[in-house]
VOBA-854743 format. One record per residue (C-alpha): residue in three letters; x, y, z. Coordinates in nm, 2 decimals. Example, Ala and Ser with C-alpha at 12.3 -4.5 7.8 and 13.67 -1.06 7.14 Angstrom:
2
res:xx:yy:zz
Ala:1.23:-0.45:0.78
Ser:1.37:-0.11:0.71
REM end
This chain:
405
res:xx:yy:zz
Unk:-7.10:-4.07:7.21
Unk:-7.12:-3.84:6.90
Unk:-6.90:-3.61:6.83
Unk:-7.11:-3.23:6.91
Unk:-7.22:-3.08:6.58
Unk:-6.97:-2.79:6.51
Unk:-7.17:-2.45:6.52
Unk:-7.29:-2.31:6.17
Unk:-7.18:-2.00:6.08
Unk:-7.37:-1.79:5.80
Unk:-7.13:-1.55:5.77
Unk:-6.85:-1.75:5.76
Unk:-7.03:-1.97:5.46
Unk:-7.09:-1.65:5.25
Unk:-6.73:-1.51:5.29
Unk:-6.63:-1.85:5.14
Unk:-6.87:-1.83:4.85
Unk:-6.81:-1.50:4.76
Unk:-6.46:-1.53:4.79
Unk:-6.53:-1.78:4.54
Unk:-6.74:-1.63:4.28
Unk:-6.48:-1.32:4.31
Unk:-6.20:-1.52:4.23
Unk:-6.40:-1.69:3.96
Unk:-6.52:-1.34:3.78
Unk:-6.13:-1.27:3.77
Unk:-5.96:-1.59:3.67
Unk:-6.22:-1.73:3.47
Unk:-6.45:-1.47:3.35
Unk:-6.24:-1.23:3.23
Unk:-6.03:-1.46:3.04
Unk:-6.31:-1.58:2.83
Unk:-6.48:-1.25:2.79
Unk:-6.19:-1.07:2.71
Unk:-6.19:-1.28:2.36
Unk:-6.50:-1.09:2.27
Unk:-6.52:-0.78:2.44
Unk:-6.29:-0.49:2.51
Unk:-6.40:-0.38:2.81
Unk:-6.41:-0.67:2.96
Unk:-6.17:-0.65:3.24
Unk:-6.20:-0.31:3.32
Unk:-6.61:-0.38:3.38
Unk:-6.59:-0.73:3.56
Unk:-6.24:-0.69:3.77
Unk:-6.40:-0.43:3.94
Unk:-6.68:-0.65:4.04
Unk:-6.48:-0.95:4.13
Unk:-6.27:-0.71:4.40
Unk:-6.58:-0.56:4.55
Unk:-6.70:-0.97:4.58
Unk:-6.33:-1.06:4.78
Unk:-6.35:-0.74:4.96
Unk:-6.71:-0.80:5.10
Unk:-6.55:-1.20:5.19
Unk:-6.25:-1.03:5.36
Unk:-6.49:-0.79:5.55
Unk:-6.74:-1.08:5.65
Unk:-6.49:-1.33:5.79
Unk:-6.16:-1.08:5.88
Unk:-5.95:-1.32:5.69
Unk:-5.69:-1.09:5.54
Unk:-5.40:-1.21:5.68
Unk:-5.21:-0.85:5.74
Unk:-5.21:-0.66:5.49
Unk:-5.10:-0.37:5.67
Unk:-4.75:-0.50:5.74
Unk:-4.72:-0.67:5.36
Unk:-4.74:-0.34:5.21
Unk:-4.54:-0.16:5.41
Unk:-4.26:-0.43:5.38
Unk:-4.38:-0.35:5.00
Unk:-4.32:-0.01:5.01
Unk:-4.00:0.00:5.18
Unk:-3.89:-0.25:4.92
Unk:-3.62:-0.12:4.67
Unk:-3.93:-0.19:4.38
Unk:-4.17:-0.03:4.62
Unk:-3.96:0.28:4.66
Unk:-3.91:0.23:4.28
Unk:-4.24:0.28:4.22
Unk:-4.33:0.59:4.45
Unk:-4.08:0.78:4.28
Unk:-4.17:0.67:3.90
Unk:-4.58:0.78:4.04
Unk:-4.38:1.06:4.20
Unk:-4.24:1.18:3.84
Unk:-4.50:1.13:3.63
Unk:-4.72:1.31:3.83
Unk:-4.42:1.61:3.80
Unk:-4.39:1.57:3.44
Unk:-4.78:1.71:3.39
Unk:-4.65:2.04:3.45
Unk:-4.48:2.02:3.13
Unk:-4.69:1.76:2.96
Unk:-4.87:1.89:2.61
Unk:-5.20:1.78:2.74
Unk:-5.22:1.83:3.11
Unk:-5.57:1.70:3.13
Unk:-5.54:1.38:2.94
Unk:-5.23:1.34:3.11
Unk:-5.39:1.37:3.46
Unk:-5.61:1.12:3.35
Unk:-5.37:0.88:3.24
Unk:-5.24:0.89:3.60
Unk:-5.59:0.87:3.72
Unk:-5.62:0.56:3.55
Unk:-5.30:0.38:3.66
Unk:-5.34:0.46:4.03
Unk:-5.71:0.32:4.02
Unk:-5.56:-0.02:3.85
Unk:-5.34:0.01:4.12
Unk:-5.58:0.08:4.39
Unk:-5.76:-0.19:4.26
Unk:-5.48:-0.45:4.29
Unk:-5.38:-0.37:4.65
Unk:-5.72:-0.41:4.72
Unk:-5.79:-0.76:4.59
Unk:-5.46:-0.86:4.76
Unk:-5.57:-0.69:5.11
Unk:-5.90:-0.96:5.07
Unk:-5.67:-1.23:5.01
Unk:-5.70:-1.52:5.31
Unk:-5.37:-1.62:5.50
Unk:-5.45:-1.93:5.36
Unk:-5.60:-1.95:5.03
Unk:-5.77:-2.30:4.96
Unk:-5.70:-2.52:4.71
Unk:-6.07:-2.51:4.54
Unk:-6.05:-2.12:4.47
Unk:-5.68:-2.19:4.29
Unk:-5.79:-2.47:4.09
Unk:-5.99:-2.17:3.89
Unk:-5.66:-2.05:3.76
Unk:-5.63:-2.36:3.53
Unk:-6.03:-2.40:3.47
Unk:-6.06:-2.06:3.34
Unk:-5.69:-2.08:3.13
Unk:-5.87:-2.40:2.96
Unk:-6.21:-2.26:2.88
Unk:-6.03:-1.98:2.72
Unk:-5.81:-2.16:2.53
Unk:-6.09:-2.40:2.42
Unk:-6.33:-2.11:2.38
Unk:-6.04:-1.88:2.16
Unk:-6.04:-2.22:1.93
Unk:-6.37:-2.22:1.88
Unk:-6.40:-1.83:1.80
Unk:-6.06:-1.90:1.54
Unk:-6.19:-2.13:1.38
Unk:-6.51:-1.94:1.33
Unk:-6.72:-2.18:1.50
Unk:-6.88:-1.91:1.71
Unk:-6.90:-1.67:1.47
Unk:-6.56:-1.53:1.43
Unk:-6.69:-1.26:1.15
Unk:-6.85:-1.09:1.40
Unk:-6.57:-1.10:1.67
Unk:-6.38:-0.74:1.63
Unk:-6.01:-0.89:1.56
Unk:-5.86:-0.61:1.83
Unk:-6.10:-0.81:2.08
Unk:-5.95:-1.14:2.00
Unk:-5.58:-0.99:2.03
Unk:-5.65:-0.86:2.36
Unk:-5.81:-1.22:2.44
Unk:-5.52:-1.40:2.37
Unk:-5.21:-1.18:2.54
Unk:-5.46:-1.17:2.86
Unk:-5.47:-1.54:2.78
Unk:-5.05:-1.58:2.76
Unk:-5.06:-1.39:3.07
Unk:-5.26:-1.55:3.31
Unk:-5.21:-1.93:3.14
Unk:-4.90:-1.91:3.40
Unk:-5.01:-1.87:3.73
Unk:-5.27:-2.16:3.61
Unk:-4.96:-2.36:3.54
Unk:-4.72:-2.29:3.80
Unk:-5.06:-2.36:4.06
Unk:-5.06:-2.73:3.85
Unk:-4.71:-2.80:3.88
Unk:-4.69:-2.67:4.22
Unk:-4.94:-2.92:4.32
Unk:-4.76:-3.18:4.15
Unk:-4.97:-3.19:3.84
Unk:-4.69:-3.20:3.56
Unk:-4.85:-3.34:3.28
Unk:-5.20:-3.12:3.33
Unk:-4.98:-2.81:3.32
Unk:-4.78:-2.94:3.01
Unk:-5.15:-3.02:2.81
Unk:-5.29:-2.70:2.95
Unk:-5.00:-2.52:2.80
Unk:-5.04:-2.74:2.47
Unk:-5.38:-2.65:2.43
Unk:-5.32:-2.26:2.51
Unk:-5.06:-2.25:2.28
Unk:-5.28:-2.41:1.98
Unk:-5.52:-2.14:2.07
Unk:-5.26:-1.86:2.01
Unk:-5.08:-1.98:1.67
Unk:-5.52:-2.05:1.55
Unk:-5.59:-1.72:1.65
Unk:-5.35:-1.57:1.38
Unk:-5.19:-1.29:1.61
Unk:-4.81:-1.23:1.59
Unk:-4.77:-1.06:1.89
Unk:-4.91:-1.32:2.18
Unk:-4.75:-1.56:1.98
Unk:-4.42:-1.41:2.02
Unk:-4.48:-1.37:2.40
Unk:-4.60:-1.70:2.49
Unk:-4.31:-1.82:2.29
Unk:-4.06:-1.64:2.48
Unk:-4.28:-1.72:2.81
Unk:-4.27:-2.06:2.77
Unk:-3.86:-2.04:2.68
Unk:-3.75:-1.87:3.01
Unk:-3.99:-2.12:3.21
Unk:-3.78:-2.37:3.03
Unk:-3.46:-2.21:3.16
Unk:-3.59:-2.13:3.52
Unk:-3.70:-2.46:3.58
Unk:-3.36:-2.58:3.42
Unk:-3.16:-2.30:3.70
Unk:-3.40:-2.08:3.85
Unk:-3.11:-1.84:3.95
Unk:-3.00:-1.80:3.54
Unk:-3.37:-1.75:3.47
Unk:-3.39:-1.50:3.69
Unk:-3.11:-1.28:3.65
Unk:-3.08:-1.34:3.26
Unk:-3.45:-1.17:3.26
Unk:-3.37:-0.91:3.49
Unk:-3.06:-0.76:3.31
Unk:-3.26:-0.81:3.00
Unk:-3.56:-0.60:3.05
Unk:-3.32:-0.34:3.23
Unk:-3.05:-0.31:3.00
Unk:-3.32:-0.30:2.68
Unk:-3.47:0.02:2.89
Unk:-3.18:0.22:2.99
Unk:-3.01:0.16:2.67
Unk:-3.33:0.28:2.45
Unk:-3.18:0.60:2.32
Unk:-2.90:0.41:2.15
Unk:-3.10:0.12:1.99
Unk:-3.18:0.32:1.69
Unk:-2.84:0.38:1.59
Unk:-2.72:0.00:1.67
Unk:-3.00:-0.14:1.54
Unk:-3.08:0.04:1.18
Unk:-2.76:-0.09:1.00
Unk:-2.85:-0.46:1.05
Unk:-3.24:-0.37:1.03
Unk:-3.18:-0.24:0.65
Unk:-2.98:-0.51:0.58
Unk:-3.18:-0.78:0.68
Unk:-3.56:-0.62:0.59
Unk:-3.45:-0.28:0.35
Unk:-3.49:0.05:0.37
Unk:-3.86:0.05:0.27
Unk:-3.97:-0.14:0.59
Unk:-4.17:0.00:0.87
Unk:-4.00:-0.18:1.08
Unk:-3.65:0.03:0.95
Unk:-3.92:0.39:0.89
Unk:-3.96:0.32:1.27
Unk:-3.63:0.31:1.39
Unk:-3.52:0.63:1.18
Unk:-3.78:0.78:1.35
Unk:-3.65:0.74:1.67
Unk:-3.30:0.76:1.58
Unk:-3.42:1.14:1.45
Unk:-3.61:1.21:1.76
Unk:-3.28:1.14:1.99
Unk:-3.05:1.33:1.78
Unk:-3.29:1.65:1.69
Unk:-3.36:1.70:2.11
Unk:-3.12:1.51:2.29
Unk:-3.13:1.75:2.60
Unk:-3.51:1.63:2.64
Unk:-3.37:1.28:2.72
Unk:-3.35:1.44:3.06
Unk:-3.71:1.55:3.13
Unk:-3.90:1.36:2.92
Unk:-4.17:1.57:2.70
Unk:-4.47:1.48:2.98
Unk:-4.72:1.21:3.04
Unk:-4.92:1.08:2.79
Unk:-4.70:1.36:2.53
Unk:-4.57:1.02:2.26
Unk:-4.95:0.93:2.26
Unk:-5.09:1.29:2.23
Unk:-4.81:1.40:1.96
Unk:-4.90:1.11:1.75
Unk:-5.28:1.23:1.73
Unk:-5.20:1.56:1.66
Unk:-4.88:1.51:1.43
Unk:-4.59:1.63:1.69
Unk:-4.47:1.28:1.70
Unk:-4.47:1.12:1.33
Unk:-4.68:0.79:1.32
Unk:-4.37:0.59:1.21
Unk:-4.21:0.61:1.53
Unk:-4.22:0.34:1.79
Unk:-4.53:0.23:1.98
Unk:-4.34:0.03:2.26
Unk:-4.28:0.08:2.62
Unk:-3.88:0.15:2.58
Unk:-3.96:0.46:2.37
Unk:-4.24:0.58:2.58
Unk:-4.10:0.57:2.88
Unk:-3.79:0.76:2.71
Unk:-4.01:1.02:2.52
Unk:-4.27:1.14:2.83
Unk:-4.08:1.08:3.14
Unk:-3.70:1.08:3.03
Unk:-3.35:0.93:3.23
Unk:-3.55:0.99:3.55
Unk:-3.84:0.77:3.43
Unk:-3.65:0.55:3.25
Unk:-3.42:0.49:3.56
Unk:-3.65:0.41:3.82
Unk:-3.91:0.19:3.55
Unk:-3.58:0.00:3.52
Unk:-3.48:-0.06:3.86
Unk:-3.86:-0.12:3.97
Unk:-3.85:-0.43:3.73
Unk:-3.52:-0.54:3.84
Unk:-3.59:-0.55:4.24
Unk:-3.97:-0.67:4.13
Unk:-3.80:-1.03:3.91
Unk:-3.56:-1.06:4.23
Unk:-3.85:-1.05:4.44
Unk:-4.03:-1.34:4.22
Unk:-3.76:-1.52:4.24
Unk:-3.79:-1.60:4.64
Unk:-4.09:-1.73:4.57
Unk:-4.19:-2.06:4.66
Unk:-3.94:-2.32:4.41
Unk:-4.23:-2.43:4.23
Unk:-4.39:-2.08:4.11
Unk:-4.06:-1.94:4.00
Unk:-4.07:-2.03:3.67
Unk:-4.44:-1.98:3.64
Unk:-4.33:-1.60:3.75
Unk:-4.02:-1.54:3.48
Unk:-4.27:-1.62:3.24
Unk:-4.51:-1.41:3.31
Unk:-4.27:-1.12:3.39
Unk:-4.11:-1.23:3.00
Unk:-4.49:-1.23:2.85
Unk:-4.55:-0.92:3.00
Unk:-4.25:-0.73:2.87
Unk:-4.29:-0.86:2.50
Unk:-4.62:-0.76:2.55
Unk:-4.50:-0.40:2.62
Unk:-4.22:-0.38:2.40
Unk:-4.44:-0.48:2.07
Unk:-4.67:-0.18:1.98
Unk:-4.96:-0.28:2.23
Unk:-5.10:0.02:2.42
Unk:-4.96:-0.08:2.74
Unk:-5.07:0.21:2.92
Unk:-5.46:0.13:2.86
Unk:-5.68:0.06:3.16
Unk:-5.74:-0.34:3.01
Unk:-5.30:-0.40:3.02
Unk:-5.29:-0.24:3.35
Unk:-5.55:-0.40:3.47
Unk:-5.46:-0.77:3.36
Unk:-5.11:-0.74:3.56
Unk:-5.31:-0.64:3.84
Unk:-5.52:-1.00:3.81
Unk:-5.18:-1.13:3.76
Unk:-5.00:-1.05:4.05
Unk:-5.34:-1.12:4.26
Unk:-5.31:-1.47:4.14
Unk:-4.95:-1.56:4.22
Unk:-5.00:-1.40:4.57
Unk:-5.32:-1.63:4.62
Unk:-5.11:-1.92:4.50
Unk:-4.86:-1.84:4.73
Unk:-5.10:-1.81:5.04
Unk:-5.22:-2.20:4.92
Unk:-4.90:-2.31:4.94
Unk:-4.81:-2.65:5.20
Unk:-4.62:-2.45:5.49
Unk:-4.44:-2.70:5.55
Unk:-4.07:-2.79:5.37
Unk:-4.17:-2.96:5.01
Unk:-3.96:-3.17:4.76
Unk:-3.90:-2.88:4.49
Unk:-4.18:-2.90:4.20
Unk:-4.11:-3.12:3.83
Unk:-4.28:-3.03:3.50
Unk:-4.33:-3.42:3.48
Unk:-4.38:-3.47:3.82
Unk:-4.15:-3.67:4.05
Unk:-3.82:-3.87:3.88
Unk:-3.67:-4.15:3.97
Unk:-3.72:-4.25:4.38
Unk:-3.85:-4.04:4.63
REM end
C-alpha cells in the first residue's frame, strides 16, 4: 500500500519561507546594499527581523529563548554588559549634551533589542538552505564591490564613505560565511570565497578593511593552527590595549616621531591624547559623559587631532568604570566563542579581531550601521550553531580532510 500523504500545513510552509527571505534581507541584502548606500542596514535589518519574528510566531520554533538569555545575562559578559548599559546611562547626568547623549543610548539599546530579537526567532534547528546564504551573499558582495571598484557600475557616482562601510560590513560577515563552509566540510569554497573577498577589499582602495581583514584572516590562521592560543592571545589583546589606553600616548609618541616625525597626524593625534590625560587626569575616573569626545569635537572642547578610536572613547565619556567593564565584557564574550563548536572557532576570533580593528581605526563605531552589523553578526554564528550535526564530528580542516579517515 502507499505510504498516507503527510498533512499540508500552510502555516508551517510560510514560517519556512519567511524565515527564508528574513535571513536572506540580512545576510545577503545588506551586504550588497551597504556598498552603495548608507543606510542600508539600519532600513533593511529591521525588516529582515520583523520577517523571522512573524516565522517564529507562525510555527513556535524558537527553541527557548527564555532560558538562553537568562544563562546570557547571568554570564560574567552578560553582567558585563548590564553594568557598562548601567553606567552610561549614569554618566548622562554629567554628559555635555544630555539629549544627544540619551539618544546615543537610545540607539544602542534598539540595536540591541533588535539582536535579541532575531536570535529569539532563531529555530532549534536551523537548516542548512537558510545558512548557505551566509556564503551567497559574502560572494555577491565581493563580486558586486569588484565591479563598483573598478568603476564598472559606475563607481563616480558611488559616495566613497558608502563603499568603506561596504567593505568592513563585508570583512565582517565574510566569516560566519566561511566558518558555515568549513564547518560543512567545504575547505577549498571557503579558501576561494575568502580569495575573492579579499581581492574586493585591496580593489576598493580603503586602508582600514584592509587592515582588518588582514588581521582577521591572521588569527583564523592561528586558531585553526591552536584554537586555545587564538583565543586567549585575542582576549588579552583587546583587554590589555583598553585598560592600558591612558598610557599609550606616552609609550607610544617617542617611537611614533621617530619612525613618521613630528609633523604627522598620526604623532598630532597622540599629543593630543597624551595632553588630555595629563591636563585632567582625575576625569579618568568618571569619564566626561556619553556621547561628550563626539560632542567636544563639534563644538571645539575636544581638538580634532585627537583620537577617533574606541580605546579613547571609552576612556574620555565613561572613564575606569567604563573602560573596566568594556574590557572584561570582551574578555568573557571571546571565552565564550571559543566553546563553540571546533569548526566555527576560528571563523569567531576573526570576526571578534575584524571587529576590534574596526573600532580601534577612526570609524564611528558608535553609529546605528556598526552596531547594527555586530548584531547581524552574532545572529549568524548563533544560526550556524543551531545547524550544526548534533552528533560527535571529526574536528573541521581549511582543506578539508588529511590523510585517512
Amino acid at each position: 500500500m502507499r505510504s498516507p500523504t503527510p498533512a499540508l500545513d500552510p502555516a508551517l510552509d510560510a514560517a519556512i519561507l519567511l524565515r527564508r527571505i528574513g535571513f536572506a534581507t540580512l545576510l545577503v541584502a545588506v551586504p550588497i546594499t551597504a556598498l552603495v548606500a548608507r543606510r542600508a542596514a539600519v532600513v533593511l535589518v529591521p525588516i529582515g527581523i520583523i520577517l523571522m519574528v512573524l516565522a517564529a510566531l507562525m510555527d513556535g520554533a524558537n527553541g527557548g529563548f527564555n532560558r538562553s538569555l537568562r544563562r546570557a545575562f547571568v554570564s560574567p559578559a552578560g553582567l558585563a554588559a548590564l553594568l557598562l548599559i548601567g553606567w552610561a546611562a549614569l554618566s548622562i547626568a554629567w554628559a555635555p549634551q544630555a539629549n544627544t547623549a540619551f539618544d546615543k543610548l537610545l540607539n544602542a539599546l534598539g540595536a540591541a533589542a533588535m539582536a535579541f530579537a532575531g536570535i529569539a526567532a532563531l529555530p532549534e534547528r536551523m537548516r542548512a538552505s537558510n545558512l548557505y546564504l551566509t556564503g551567497i551573499g559574502a560572494a555577491a558582495a565581493s563580486i558586486f564591490a569588484i565591479l563598483v571598484a573598478l568603476g564598472l557600475l559606475g563607481r563616480d557616482t558611488i559616495d566613497p564613505g558608502s563603499l568603506e562601510r561596504g567593505l568592513i560590513t563585508l570583512a565582517i560577515l565574510l566569516w560566519p560565511a566561511i566558518g558555515w563552509l568549513v564547518s560543512r566540510g567545504h575547505g577549498l569554497v571557503a579558501l576561494a570565497l575568502g580569495a575573492v573577498a579579499g581581492l574586493a577589499v585591496v580593489i576598493g582602495g580603503s586602508l582600514i578593511p584592509l587592515l582588518a581583514l588582514a588581521a582577521g584572516a591572521t588569527m583564523f590562521l592561528l586558531t585553526s593552527w591552536r584554537p586555545f592560543v587564538g583565543r586567549d592571545v585575542l582576549r588579552v589583546a583587546i583587554a590589555a590595549v583598553i585598560l592600558a589606553a591612558p598610557l599609550l600616548p606616552f609609550l607610544l609618541r617617542p617611537l611614533a616621531k621617530a619612525l613618521m616625525g613630528t609633523a604627522s597626524p598620526a604623532v598630532q593625534s597622540i599629543r593630543v591624547w597624551a595632553d588630555i590625560v595629563r591636563s585632567d587626569p582625575l576625569r579618568l575616573i568618571t569619564g566626561h559623559g556619553l556621547d561628550a569626545s563626539l560632542r567636544g569635537r563639534l563644538v571645539g572642547v575636544v581638538p580634532r587631532e585627537a583620537p577617533l578610536s574606541l580605546p579613547f572613547e571609552i576612556w574620555y565619556d565613561l572613564g575606569i568604570v567604563g573602560a573596566t567593564t568594556l574590557a572584561v565584557l570582551l574578555y568573557f564574550a571571546i571565552r565564550a566563542a571559543g566553546g563553540m563548536t571546533a569548526s566555527l572557532v576560528p571563523a569567531a576570533i576573526a570576526t571578534f579581531t575584524v571587529a576590534f580593528v574596526v573600532a580601534t581605526s577612526g570609524m564611528a563605531t558608535s553609529q546605528a550601521w556598526w552596531l547594527t552589523l555586530i548584531g547581524i553578526a552574532v545572529i549568524a554564528f548563533l544560526a550556524i550553531e543551531r545547524g550544526q550535526f548534533r552528533t560527535t564530528r571529526p574536528k573541521a580542516r581549511l582543506f578539508g580532510r588529511l590523510g585517512k579517515p
